[in-house]
KOLMIBA-444747 format. One record per residue (C-alpha): residue number from 1; x, y, z. Coordinates in nm, 4 decimals. Example, Ala and Ser with C-alpha at 12.3 -4.5 7.8 and 13.67 -1.06 7.14 Angstrom:
REM KOLMIBA-444747
pos|X|Y|Z
1|1.2300|-0.4500|0.7800 $
2|1.3670|-0.1060|0.7140 $
END
This chain:
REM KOLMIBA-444747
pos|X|Y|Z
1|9.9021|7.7007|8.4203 $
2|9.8380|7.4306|8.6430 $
3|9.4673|7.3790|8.7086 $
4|9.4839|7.0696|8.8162 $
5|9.2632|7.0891|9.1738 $
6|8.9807|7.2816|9.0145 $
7|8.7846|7.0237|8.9998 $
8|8.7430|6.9448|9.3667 $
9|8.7699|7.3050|9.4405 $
10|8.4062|7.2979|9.2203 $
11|8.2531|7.0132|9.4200 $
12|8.3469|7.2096|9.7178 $
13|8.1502|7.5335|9.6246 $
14|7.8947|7.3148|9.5231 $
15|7.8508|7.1556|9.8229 $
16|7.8614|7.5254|10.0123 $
17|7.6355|7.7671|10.1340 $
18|7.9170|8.0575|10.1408 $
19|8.2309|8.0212|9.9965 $
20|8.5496|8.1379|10.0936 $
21|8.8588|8.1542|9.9014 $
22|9.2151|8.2331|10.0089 $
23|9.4451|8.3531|9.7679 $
24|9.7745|8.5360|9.8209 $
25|10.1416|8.5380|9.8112 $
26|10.4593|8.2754|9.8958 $
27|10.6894|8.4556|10.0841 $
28|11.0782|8.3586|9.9311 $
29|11.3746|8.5878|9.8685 $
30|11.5303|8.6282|9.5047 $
31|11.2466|8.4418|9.2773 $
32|11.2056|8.1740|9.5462 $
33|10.8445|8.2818|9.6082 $
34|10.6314|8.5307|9.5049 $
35|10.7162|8.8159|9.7203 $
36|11.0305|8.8931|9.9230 $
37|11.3661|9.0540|9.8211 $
38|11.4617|8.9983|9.5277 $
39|11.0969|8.8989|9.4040 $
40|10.9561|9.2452|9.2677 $
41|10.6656|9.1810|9.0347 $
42|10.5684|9.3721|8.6888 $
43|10.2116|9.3222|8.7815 $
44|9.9328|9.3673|9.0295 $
45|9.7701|9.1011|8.9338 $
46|9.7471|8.7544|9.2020 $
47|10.0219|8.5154|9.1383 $
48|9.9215|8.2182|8.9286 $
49|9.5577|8.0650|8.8555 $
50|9.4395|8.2242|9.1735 $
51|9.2281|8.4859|8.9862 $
52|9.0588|8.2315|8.8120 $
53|8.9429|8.0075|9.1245 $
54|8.8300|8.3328|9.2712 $
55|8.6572|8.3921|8.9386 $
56|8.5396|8.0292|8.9550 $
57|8.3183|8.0786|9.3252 $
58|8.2159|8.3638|9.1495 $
59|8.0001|8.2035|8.8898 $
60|7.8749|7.9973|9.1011 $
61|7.6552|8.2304|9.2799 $
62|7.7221|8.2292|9.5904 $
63|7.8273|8.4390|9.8304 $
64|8.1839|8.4359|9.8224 $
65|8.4250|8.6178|10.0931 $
66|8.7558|8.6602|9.9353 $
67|9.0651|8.6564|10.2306 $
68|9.4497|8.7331|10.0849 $
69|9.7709|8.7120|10.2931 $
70|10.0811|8.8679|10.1781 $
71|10.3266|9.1488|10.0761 $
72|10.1982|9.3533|9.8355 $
73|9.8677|9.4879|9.7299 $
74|9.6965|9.3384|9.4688 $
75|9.3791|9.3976|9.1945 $
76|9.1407|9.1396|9.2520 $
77|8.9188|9.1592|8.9237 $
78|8.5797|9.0503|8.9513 $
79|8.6296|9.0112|9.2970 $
80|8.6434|9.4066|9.3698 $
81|8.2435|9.4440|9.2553 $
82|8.1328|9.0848|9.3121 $
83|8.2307|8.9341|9.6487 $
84|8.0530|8.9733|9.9456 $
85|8.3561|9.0608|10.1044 $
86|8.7150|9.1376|10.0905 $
87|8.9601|9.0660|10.4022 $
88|9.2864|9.1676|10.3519 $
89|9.5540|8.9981|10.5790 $
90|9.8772|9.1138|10.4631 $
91|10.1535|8.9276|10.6694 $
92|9.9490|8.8443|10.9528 $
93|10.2265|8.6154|11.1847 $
94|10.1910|8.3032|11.3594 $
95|9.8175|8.3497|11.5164 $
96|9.6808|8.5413|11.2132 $
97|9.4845|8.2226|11.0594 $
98|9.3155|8.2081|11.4244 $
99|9.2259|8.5866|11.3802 $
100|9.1388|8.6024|11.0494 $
101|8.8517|8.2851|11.1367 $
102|8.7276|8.5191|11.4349 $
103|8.6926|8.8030|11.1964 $
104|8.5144|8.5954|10.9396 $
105|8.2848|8.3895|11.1837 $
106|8.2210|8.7174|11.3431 $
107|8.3414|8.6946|11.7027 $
108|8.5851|9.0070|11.6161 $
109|8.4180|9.2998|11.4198 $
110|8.7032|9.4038|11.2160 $
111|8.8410|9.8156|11.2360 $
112|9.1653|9.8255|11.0456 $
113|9.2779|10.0540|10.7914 $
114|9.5027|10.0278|10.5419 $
115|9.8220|10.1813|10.5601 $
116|9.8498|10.2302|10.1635 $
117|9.6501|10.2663|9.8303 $
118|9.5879|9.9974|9.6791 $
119|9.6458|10.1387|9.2953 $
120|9.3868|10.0854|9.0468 $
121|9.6153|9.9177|8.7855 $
122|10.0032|9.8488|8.7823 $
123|10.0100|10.2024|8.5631 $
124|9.9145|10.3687|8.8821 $
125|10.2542|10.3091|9.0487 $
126|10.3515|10.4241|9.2724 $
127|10.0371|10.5979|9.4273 $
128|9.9980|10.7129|9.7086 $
129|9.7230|10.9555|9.9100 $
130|9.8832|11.2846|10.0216 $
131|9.9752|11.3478|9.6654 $
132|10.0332|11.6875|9.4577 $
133|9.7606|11.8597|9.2380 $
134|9.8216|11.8076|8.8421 $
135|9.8514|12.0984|8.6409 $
136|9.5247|12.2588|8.5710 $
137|9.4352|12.1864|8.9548 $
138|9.3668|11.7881|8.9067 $
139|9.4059|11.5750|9.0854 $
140|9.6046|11.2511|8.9960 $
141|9.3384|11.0459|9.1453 $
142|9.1099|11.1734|8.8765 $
143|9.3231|10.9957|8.6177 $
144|9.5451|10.6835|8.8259 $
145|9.3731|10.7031|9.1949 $
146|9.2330|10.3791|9.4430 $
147|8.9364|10.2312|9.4766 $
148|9.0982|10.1477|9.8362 $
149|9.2406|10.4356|9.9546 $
150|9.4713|10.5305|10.2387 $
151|9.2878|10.4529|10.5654 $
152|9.0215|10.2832|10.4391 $
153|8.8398|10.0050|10.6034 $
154|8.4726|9.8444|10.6940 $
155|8.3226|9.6803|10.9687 $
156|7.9831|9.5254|11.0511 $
157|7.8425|9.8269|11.1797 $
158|7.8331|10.1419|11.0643 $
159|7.9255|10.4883|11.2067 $
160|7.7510|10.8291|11.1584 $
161|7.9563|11.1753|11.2255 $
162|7.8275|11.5147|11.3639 $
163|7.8917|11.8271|11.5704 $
164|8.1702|11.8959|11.4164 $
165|8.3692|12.2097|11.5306 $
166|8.7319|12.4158|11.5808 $
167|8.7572|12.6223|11.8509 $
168|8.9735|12.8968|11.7112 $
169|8.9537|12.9865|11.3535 $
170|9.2419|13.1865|11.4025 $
171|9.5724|13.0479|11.5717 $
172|9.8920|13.1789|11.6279 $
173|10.2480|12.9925|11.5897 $
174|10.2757|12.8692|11.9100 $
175|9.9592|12.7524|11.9606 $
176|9.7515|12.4310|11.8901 $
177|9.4454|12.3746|11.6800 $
178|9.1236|12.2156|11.8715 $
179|8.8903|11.9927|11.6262 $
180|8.6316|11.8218|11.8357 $
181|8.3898|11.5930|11.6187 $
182|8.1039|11.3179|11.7838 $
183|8.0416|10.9623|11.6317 $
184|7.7329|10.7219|11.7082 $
185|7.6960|10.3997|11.6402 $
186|7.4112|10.3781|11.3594 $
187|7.4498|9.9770|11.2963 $
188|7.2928|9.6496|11.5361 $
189|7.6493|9.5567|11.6652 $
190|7.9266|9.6904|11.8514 $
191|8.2326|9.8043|11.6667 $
192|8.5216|10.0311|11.6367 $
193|8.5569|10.3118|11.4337 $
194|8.9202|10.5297|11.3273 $
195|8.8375|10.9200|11.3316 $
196|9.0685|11.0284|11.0886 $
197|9.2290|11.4279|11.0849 $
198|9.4186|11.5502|10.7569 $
199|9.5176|11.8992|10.6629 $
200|9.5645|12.0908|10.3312 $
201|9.7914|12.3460|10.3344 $
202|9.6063|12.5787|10.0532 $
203|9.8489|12.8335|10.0281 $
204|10.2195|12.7595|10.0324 $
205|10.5883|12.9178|9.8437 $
206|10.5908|12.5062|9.8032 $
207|10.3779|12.2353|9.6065 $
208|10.2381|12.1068|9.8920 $
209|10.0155|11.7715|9.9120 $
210|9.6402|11.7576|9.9030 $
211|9.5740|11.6246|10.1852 $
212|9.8315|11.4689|10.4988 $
213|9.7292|11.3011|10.7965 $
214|9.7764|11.4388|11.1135 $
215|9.6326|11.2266|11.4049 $
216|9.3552|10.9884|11.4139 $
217|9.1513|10.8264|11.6962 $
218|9.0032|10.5083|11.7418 $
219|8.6569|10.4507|11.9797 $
220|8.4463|10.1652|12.0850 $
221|8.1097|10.2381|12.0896 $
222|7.8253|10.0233|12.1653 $
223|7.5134|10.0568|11.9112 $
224|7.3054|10.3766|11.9323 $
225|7.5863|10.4561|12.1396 $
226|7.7328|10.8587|12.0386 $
227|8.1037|10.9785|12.2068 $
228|8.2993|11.3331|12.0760 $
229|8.6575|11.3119|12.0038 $
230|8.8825|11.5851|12.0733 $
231|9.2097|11.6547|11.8612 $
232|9.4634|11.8590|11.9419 $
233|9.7322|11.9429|11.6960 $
234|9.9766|12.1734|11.7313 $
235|10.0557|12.4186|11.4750 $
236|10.4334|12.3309|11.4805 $
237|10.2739|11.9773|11.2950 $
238|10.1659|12.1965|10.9966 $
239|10.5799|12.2688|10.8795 $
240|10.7477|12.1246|10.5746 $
241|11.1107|12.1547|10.4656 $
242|11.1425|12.4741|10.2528 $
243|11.3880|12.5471|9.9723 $
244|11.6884|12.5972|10.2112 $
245|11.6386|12.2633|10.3878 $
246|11.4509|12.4051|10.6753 $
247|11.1471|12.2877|10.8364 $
248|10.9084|12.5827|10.8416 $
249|10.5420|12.6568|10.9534 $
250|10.4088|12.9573|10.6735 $
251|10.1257|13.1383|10.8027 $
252|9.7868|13.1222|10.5743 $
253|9.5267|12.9489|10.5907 $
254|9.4732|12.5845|10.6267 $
255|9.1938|12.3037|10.5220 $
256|9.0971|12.0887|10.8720 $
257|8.9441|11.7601|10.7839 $
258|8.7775|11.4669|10.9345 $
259|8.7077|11.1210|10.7366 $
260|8.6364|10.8249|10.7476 $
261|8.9350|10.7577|10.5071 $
262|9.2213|10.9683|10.3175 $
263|8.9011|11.0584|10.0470 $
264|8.5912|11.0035|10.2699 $
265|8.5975|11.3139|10.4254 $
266|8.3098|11.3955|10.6146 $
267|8.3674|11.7447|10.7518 $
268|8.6132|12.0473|10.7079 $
269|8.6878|12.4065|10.7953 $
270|8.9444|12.6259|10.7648 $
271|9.2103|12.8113|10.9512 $
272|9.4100|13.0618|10.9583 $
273|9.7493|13.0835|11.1057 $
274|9.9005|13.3982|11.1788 $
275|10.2656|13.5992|11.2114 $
276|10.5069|13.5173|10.9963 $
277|10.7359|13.2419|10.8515 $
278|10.8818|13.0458|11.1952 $
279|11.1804|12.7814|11.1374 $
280|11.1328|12.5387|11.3716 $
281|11.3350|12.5091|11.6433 $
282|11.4989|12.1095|11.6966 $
283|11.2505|11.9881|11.9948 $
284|10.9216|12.0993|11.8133 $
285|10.6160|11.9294|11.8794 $
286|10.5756|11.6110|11.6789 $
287|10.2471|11.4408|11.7632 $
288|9.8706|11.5585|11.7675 $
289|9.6513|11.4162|12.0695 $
290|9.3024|11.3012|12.0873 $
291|9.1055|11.2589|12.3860 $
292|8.7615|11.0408|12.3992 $
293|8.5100|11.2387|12.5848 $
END
């Protein structure tokens, strides 16, 4: 392994307040780079030495913010406990160095989420959130699971949820489910925060995942400042394609829940759908609405 620059990368933490390392991928098709097509990877672990220089600002004592661009997610050792902070880039385009410096300097509060797990170890995958129970009723995150989950994501602020409420415990086919919930603002800066809305389906003639998401909303609030969110999801949005390869809504009861993330879930109820089995005609309704009140 070539370890050649370490040196000056030490008399550069040295010299530092806060350090900030930034590791990631080289895009390149068929073993060109380090991710691409043709470039799958046996590992989760960064390309190279680049776990050791993060390893390296580590010992040093510092604070050290940790910033990866790329393809694919990756474990970050140490990093994961130690760091001060992670920021996750992915592919960010032509202007993502300029918005990955705002985020870091702190002229953007950040409010993405990811879009996948990020698997514990490479034995994990492929994980992902709105998986089955095990036998026995576990869950495979018990055993595998994330420490970043599906729809995770931090900011410099922080967001407190409450009044939390469905209209209609009881719905029929046709009919929509109304989940109203209010975030404030609990930190010293503005920021955004992603109301998230999954449902279990807890009884079903089909395994059925543990949680899927179902519409999410995202709200600027200034600090100490408090708004309600109201979803509306249709019950047609609660089907799944049955045994002869039709997309069905079973009535029974279902588990409403609103997170911060795919397994921060803050609040949840449950309702009950009634009638019968419907098959869903072709135009059903596809997409859950939220409205900032």
């Amino acid at each position: 392994m070539d370890m050649s620059g370490f040196d000056e990368a030490i008399g550069a933490i040295q010299d530092s307040d806060v350090v900030v390392v930034c590791v990631g991928d080289l895009a390149g098709l068929f073993q060109t780079g380090t991710v691409g097509e043709g470039s799958d990877a046996d590992s989760l672990d960064l390309p190279g030495v680049q776990q050791a220089l993060i390893d390296l600002a580590l010992d040093s004592g510092k604070p050290v913010a940790v910033i990866v661009t790329g393809g694919r997610p990756y474990n970050l050792g140490r990093a994961e406990n130690e760091a001060a902070a992670i920021l996750y880039g992915w592919a960010p385009g032509q202007i993502g160095a300029q918005a990955i410096t705002d985020a870091v300097l702190g002229k953007v509060n950040p409010s993405g989420r990811l879009t996948v797990s990020i698997p514990k170890s490479v034995g994990a995958v492929p994980y992902y959130y709105n998986h089955k129970l095990k036998s026995g009723g576990t869950p495979i995150a018990y055993h595998f699971g994330s420490n970043y989950p599906f729809g995770y994501g931090l900011s410099y602020t922080s967001f407190e949820y409450d009044e939390f409420r469905i209209e209609a415990h009881n719905v029929e086919q046709e009919e929509s489910i109304e989940v109203t919930v209010r975030v404030r603002n609990s930190g010293s800066v503005a920021g955004q925060e992603v109301v998230q809305l999954y449902v279990r389906d807890l009884v079903s003639s089909l395994v059925r995942p543990i949680r899927e998401l179902k519409g999410f909303g995202k709200v600027f609030l200034e600090p100490g400042e408090q708004k309600t969110l109201r979803f509306s999801l249709p019950v047609d949005m609660l089907n799944f394609t049955n045994h002869l390869h039709q997309r069905v809504v079973e009535a029974g009861d279902f588990e409403i829940m609103v997170g911060k993330s795919s397994t921060d879930i803050v609040f949840k109820d449950t309702v009950k759908v009634q009638g019968e089995i419907r098959i869903l005609p072709k135009a059903w309704r596809m997409t859950s609405e939220v409205e900032v009140i």
